[in-house]
N, CA, C and O of each residue as an XYZ file, in Angstrom:
752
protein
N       0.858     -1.171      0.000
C       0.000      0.000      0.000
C       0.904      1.234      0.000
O       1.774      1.320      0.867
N       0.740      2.283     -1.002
C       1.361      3.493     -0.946
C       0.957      4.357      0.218
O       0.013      4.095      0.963
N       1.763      5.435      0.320
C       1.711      6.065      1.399
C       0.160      6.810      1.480
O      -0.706      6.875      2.353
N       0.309      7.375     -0.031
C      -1.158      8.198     -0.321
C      -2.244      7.438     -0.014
O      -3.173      8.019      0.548
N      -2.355      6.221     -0.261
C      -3.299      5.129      0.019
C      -3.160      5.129      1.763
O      -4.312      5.106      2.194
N      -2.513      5.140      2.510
C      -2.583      4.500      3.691
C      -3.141      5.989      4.544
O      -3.900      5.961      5.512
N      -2.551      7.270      3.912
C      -3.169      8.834      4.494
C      -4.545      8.584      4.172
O      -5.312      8.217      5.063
N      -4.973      8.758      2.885
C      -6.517      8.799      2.677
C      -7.185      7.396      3.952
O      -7.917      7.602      4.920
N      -6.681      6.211      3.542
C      -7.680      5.497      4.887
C      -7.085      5.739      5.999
O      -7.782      4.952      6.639
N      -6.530      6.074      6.616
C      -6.401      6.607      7.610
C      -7.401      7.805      8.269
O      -8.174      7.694      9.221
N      -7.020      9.373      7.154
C      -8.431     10.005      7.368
C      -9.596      9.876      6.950
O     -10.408     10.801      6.978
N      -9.871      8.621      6.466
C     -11.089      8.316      6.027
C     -11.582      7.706      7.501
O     -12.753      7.868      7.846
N     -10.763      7.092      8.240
C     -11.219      6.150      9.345
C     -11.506      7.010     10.610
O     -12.180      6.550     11.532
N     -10.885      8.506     10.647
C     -10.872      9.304     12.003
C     -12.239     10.349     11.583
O     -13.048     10.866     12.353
N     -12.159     10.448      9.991
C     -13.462     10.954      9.870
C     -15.043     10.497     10.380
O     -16.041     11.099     10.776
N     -14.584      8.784     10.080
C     -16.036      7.894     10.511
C     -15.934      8.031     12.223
O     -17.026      8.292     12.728
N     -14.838      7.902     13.156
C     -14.451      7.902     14.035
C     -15.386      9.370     14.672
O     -16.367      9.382     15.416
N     -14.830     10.217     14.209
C     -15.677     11.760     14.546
C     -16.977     11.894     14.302
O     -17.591     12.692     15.011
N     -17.662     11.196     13.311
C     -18.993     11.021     12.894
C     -19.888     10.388     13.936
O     -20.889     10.999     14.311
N     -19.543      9.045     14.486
C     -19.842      8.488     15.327
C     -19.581      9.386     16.169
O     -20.374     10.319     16.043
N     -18.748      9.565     17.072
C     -18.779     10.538     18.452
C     -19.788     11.575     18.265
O     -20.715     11.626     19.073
N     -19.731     12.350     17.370
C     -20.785     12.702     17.051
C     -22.135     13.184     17.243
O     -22.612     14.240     17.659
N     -22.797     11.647     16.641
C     -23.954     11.112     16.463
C     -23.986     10.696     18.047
O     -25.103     10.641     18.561
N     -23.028     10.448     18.730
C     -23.527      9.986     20.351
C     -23.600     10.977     21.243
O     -24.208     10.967     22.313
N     -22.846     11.992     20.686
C     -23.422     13.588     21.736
C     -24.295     13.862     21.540
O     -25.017     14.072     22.514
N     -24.804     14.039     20.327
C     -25.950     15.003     20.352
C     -27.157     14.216     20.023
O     -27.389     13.392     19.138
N     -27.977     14.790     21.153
C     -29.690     14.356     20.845
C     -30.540     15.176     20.624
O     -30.505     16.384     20.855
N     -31.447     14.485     20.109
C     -32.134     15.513     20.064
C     -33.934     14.877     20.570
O     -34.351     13.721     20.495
N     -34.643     16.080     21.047
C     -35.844     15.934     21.723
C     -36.839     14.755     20.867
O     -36.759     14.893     19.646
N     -37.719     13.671     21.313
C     -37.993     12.726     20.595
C     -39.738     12.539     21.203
O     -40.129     12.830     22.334
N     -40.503     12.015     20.152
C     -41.670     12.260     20.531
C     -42.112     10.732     21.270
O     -41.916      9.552     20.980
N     -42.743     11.386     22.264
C     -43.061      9.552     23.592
C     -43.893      8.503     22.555
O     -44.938      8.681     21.931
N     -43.145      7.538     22.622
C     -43.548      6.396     21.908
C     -44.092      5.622     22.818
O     -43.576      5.233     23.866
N     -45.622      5.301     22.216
C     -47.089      4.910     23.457
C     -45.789      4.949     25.250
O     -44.973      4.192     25.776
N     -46.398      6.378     25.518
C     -45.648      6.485     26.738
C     -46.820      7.821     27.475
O     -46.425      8.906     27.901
N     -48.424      7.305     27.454
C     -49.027      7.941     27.876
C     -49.014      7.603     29.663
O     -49.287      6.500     30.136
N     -48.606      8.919     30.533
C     -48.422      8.863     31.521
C     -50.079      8.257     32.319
O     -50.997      7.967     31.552
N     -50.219      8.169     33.360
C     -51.368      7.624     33.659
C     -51.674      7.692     35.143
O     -50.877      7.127     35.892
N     -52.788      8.348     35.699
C     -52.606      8.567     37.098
C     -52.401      7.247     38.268
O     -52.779      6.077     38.205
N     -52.002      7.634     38.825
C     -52.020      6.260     39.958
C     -52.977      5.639     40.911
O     -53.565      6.218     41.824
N     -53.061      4.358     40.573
C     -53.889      3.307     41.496
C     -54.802      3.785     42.000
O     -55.992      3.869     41.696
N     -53.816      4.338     43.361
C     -54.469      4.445     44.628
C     -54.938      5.908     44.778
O     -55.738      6.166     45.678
N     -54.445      6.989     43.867
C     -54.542      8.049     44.526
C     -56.331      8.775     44.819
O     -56.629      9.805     45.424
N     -57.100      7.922     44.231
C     -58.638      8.326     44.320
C     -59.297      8.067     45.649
O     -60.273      8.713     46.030
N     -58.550      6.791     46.564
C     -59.104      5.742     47.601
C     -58.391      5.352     48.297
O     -58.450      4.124     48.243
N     -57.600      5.712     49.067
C     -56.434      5.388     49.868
C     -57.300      3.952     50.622
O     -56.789      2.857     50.857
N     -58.106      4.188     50.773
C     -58.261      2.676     51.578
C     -58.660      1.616     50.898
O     -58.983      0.495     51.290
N     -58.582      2.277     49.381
C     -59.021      0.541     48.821
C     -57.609     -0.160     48.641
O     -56.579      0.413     48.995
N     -57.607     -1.634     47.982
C     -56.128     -1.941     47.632
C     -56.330     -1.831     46.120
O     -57.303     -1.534     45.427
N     -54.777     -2.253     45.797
C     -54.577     -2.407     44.654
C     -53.890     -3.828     44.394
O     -52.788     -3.943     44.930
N     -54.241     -4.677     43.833
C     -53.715     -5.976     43.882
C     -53.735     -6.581     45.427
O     -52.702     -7.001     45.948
N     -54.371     -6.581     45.763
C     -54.369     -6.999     46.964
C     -53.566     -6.403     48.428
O     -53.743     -6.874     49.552
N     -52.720     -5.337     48.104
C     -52.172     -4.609     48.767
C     -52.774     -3.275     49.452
O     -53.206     -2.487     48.611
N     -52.871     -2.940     50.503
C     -53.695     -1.734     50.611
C     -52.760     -0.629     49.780
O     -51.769     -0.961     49.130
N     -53.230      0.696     49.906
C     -52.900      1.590     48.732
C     -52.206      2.320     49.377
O     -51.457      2.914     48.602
N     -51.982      2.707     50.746
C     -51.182      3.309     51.633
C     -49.986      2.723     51.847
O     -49.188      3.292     52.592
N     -49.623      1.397     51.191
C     -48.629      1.036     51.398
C     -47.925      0.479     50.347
O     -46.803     -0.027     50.321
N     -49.234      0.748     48.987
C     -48.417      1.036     47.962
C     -47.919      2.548     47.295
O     -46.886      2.919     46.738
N     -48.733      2.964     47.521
C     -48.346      4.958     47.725
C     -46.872      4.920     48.720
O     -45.912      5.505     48.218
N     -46.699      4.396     49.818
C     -45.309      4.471     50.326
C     -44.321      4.056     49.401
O     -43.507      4.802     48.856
N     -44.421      2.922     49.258
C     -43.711      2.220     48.172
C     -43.410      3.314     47.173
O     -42.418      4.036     47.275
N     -44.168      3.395     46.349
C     -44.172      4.494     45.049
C     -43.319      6.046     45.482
O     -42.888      6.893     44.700
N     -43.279      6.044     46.675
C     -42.531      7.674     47.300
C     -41.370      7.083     47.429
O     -40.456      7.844     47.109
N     -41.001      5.985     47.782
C     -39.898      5.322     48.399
C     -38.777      5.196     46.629
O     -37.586      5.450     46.451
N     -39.664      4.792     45.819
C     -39.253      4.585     44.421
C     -38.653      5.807     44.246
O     -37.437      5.919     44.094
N     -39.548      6.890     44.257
C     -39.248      8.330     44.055
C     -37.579      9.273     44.408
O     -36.694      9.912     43.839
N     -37.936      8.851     45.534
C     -36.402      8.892     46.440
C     -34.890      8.411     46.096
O     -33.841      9.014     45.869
N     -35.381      6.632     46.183
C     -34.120      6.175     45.898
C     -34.077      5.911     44.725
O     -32.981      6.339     44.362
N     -34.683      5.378     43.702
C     -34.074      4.859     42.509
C     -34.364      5.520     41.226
O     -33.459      5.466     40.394
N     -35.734      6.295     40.819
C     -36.218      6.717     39.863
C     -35.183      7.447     38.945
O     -35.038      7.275     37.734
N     -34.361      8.460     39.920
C     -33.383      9.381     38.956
C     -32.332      8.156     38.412
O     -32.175      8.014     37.199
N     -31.933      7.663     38.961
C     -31.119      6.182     38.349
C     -31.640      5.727     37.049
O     -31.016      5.791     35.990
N     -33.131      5.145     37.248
C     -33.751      4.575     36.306
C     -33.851      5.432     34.479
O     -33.501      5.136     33.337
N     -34.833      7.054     35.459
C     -34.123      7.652     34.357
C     -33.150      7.764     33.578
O     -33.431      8.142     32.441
N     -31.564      7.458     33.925
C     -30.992      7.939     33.197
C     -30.845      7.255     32.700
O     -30.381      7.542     31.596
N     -31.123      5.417     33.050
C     -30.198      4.567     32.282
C     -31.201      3.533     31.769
O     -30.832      2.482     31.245
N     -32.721      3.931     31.968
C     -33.315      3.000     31.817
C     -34.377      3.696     30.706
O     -34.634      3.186     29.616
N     -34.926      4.929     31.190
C     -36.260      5.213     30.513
C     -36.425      6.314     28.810
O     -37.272      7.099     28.386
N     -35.102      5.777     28.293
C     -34.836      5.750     26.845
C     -35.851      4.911     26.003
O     -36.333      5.312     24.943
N     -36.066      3.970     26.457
C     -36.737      2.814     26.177
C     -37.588      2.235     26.889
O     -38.395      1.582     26.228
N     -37.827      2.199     28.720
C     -38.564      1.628     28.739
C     -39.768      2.717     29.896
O     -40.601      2.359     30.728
N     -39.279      4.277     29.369
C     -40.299      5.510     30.115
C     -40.876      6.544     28.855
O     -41.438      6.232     27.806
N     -40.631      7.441     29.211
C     -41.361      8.696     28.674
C     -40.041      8.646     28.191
O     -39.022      8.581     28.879
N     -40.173      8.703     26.208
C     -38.902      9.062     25.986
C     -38.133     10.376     25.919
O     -38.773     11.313     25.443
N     -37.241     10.554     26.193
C     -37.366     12.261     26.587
C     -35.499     12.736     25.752
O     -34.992     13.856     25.684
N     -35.015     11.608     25.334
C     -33.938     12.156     24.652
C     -33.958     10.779     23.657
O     -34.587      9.758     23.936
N     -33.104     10.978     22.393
C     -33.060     10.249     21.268
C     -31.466     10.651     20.730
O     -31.063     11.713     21.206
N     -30.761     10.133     20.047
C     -29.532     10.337     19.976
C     -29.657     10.643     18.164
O     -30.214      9.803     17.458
N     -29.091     11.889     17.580
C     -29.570     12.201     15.976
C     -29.506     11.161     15.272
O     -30.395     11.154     14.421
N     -28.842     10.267     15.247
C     -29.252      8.977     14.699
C     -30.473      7.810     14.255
O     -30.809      6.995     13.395
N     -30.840      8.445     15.597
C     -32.773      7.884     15.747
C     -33.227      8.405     14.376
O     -34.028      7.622     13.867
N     -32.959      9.516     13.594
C     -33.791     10.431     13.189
C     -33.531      9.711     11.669
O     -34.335     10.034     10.794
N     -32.627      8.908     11.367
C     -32.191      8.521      9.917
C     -33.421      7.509      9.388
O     -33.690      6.546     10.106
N     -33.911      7.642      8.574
C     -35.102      7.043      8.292
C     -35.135      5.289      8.543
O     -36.071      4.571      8.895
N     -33.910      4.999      8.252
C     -33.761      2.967      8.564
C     -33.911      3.144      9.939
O     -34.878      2.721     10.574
N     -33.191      3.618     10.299
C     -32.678      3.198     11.837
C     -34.056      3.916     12.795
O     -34.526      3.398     13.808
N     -34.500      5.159     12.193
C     -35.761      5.175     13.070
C     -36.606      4.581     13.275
O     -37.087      4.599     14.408
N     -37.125      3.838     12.321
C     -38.357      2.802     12.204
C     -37.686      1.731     13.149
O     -38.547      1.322     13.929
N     -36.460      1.124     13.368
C     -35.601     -0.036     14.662
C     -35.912      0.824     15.469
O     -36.772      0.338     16.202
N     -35.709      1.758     15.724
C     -35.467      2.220     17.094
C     -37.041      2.572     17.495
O     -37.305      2.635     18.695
N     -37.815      2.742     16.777
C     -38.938      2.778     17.423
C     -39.762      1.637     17.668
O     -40.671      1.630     18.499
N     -39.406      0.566     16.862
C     -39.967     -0.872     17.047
C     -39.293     -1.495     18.653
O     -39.803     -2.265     19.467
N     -38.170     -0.898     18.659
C     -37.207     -1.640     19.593
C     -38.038     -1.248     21.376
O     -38.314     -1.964     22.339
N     -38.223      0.523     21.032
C     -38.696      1.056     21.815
C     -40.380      0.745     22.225
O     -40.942      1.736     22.690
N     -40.863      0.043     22.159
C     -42.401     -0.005     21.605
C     -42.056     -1.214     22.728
O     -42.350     -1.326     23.918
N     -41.461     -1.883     21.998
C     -41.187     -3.948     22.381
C     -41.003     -3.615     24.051
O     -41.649     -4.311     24.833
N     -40.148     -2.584     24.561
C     -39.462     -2.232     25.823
C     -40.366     -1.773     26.392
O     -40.529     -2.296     27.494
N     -40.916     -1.165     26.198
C     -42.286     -0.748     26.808
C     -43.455     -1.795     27.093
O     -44.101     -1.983     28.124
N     -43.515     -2.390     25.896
C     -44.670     -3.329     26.467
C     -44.470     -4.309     27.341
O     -45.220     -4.817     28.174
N     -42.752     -4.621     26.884
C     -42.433     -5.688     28.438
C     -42.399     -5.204     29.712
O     -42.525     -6.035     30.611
N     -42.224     -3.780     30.072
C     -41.436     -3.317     31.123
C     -41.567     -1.587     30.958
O     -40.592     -0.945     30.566
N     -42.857     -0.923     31.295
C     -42.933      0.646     31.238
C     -43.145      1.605     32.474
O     -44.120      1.714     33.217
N     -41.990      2.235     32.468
C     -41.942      2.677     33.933
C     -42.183      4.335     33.631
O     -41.781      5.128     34.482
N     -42.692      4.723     32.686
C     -43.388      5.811     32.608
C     -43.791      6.166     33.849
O     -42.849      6.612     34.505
N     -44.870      6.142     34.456
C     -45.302      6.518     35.630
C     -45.239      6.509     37.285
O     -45.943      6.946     38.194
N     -43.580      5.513     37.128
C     -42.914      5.429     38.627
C     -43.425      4.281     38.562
O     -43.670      3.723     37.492
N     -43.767      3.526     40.293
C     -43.915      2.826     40.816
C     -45.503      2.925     41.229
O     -45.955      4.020     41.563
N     -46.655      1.313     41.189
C     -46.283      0.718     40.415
C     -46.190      0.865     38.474
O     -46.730      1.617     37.662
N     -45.406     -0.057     38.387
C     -45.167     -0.052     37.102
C     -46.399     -0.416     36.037
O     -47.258     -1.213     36.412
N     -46.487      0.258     34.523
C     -47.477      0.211     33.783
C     -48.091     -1.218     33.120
O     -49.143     -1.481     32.537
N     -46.713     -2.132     33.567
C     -46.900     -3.394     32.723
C     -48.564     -4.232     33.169
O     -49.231     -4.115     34.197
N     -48.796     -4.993     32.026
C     -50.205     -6.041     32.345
C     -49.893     -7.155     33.690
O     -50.802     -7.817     34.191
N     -48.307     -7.230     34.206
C     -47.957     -8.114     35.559
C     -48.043     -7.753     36.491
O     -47.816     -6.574     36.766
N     -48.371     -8.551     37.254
C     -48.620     -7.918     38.751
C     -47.088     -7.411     39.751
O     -46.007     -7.995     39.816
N     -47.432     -6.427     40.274
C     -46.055     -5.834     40.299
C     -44.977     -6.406     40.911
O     -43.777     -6.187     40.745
N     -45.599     -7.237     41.707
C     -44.645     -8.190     42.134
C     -43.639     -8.680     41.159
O     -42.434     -8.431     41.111
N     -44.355     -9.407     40.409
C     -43.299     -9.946     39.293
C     -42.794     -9.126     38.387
O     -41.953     -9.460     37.553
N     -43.443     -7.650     38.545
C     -42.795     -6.314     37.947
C     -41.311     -6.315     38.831
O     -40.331     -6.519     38.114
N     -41.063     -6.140     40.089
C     -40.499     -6.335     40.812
C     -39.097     -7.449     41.113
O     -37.976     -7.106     41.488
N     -39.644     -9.034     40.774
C     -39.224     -9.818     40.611
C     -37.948     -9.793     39.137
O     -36.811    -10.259     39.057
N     -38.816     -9.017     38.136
C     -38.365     -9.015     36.855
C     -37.423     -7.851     37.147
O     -36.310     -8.272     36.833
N     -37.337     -6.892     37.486
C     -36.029     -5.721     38.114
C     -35.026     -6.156     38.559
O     -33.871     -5.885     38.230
N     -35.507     -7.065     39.563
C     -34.203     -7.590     40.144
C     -33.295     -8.347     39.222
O     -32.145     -7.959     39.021
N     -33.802     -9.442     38.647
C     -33.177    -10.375     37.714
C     -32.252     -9.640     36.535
O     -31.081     -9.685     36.158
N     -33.362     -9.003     36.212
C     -32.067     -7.943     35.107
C     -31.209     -7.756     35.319
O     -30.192     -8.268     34.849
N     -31.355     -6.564     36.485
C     -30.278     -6.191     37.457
C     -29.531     -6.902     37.514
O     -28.561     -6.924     36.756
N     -29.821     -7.993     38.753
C     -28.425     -8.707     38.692
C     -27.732     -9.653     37.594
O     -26.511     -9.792     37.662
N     -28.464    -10.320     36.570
C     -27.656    -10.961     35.791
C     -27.352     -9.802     34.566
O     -27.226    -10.157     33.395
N     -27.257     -8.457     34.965
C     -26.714     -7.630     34.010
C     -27.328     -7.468     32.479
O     -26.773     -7.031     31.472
N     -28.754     -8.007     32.675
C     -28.924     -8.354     31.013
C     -29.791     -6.976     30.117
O     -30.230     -7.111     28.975
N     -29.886     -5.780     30.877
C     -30.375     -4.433     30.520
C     -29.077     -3.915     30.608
O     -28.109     -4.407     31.187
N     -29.172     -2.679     29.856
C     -29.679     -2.609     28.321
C     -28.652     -3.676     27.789
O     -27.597     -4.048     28.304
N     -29.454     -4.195     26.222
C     -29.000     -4.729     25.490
C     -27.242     -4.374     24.954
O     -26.822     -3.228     25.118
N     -26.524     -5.217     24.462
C     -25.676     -5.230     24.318
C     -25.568     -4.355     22.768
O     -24.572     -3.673     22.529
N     -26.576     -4.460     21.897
C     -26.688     -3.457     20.898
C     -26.969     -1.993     21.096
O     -26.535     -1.007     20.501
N     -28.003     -2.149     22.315
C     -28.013     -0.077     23.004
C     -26.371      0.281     23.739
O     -26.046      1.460     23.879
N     -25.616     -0.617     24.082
C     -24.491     -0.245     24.861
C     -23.459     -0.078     23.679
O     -22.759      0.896     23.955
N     -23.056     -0.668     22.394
C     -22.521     -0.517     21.765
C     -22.446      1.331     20.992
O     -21.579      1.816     20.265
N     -23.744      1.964     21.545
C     -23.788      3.429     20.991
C     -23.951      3.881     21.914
O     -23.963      5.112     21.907
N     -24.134      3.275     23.031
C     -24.361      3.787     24.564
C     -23.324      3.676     25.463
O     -23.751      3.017     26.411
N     -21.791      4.094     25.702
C     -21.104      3.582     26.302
C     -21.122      3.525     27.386
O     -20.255      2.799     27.874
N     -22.000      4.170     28.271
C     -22.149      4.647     29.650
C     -23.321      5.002     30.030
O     -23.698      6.021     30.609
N     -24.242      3.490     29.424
C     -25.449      3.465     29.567
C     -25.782      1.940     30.362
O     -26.877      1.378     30.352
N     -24.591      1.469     31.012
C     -24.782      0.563     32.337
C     -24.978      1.026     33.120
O     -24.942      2.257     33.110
N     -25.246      0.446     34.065
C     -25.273      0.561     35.512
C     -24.015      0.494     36.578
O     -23.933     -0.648     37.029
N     -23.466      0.978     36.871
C     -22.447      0.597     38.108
C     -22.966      0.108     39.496
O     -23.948      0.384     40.185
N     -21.946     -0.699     39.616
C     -21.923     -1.440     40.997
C     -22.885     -0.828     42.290
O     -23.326     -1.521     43.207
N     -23.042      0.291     42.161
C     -23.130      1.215     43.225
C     -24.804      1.709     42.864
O     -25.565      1.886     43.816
N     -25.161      1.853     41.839
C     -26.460      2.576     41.268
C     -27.195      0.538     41.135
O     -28.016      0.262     42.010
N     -26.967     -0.219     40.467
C     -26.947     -1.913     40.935
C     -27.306     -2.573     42.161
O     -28.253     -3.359     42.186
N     -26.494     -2.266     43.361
C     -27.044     -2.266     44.823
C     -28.288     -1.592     44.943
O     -29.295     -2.225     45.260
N     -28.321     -0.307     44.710
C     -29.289      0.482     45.297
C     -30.890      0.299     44.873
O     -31.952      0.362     45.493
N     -30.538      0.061     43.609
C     -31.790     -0.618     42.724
C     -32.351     -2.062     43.377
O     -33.539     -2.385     43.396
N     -31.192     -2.892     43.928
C     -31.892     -4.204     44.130
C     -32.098     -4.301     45.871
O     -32.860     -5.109     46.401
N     -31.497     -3.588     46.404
C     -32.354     -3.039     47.816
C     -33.319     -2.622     47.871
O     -34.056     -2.905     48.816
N     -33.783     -1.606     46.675
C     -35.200     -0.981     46.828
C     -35.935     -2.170     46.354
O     -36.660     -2.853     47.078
N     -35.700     -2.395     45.033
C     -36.552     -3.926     44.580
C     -36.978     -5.047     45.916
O     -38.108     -5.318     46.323
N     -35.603     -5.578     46.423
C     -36.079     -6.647     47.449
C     -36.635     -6.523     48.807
O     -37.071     -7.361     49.597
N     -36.488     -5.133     48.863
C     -36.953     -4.438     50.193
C     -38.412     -4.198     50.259
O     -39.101     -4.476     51.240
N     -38.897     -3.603     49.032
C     -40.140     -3.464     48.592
C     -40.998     -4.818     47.963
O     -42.219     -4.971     47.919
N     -40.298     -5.413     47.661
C     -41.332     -6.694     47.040
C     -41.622     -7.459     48.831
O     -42.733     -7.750     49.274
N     -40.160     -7.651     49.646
C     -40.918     -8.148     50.654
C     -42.129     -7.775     51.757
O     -42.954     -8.398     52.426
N     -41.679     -6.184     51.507
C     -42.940     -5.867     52.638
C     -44.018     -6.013     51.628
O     -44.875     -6.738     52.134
N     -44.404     -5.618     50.302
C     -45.703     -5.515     50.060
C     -46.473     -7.572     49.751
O     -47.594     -7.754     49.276
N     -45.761     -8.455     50.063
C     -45.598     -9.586     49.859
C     -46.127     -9.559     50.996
O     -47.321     -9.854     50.935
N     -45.681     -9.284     52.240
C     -46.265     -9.579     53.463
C     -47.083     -8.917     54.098
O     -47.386     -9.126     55.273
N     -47.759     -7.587     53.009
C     -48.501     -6.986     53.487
C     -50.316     -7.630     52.039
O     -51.481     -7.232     52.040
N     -49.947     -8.168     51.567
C     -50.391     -8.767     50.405
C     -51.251    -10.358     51.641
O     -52.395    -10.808     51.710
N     -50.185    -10.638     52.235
C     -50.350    -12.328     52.372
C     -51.463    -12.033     53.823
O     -52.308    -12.848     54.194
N     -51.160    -10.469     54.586
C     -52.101    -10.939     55.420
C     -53.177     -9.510     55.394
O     -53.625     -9.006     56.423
N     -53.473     -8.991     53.958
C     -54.490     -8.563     53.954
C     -55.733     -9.589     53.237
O     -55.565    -10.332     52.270
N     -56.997     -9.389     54.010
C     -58.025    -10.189     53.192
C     -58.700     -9.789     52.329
O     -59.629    -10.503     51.954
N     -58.468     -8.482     51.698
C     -58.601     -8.276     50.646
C     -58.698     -8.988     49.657
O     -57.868     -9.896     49.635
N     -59.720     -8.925     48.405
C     -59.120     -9.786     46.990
C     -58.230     -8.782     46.295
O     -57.922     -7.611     46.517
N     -57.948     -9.635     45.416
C     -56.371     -9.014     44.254
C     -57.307     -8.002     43.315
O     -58.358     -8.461     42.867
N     -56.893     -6.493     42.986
C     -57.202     -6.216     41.842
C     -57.569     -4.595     42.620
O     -57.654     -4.457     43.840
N     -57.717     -3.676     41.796
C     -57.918     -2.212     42.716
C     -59.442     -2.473     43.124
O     -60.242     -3.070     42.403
N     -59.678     -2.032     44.165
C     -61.302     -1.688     44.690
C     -61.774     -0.563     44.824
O     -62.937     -0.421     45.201
């Protein structure tokens, strides 16, 4: 390979290099994909339950969410599975938007935390709950294709703990506040 040959790919390669960096700074504002917020449970009837839980102690719960983990979640979670509220200019390329909004759609319907705690999904939150933790710990959010444009869109060790304390802390009391209310399951 001549020299001229090895300059041109060379700046051909720091050009794609800069393109990409890029495309990962800058976002831009993105419209909520089915990410209609939705009022909560309990807030009409504090004394009815919701799933079998009274509502005062899922309203704690939900403040408790508020506190410790939500800003976490935001940053690293609700791209995809909240109110989408940033998109990276890339989203915007006509192939890749139509993926990224299919991708985003799919994330949501498994797992939509749009509205805090509990969560929007058709599962009962428990296993909303159950399903947090597991991620969490076997590391399997976000996908290994969102991290590849996302470099610092894991979780650390430290934001990881805190998430699965609130998770196991909260699934057990409302578990044992579940097992000895006689309530039936479902809001009243």
């Amino acid at each position: 390979m001549n020299p001229r040959s090895k300059s041109a790919l060379v700046n051909g390669f720091c050009i794609l290099v800069a393109l990409v960096a890029v495309l990962r700074l800058v976002t831009v504002p993105a419209e909520s994909v089915e990410g209609a917020v939705r009022e909560h449970p309990c807030v009409q009837n504090l004394k009815a339950s919701f799933q079998g839980v009274p509502c005062s102690a899922v309203l704690a719960a939900s403040e408790s969410y508020d506190r410790s983990i939500r800003r976490t979640l935001q940053a690293k979670c609700y791209d995809c599975h909240g109110v989408v509220s940033r998109m990276p200019l890339y989203a915007k390329v006509p192939p890749v938007k139509g993926l990224v909004a299919k991708d985003v759609r799919r994330a949501k319907k498994e797992f939509n935390m749009s509205a805090g705690f509990p969560f929007m999904g058709k599962k009962d939150f428990l296993e909303d709950l159950h399903e947090l933790e597991e991620v969490v710990e076997e590391g399997e959010m976000p996908p290994i294709e969102y991290k590849l444009m996302h470099w610092q869109s894991g979780l650390t060790a430290s934001e990881r703990g805190k998430i699965l304390a609130w998770a196991k802390n909260t699934s057990n009391a409302l578990k044992a506040l579940r097992q000895a209310s006689p309530s039936s399951s479902g809001a009243q």
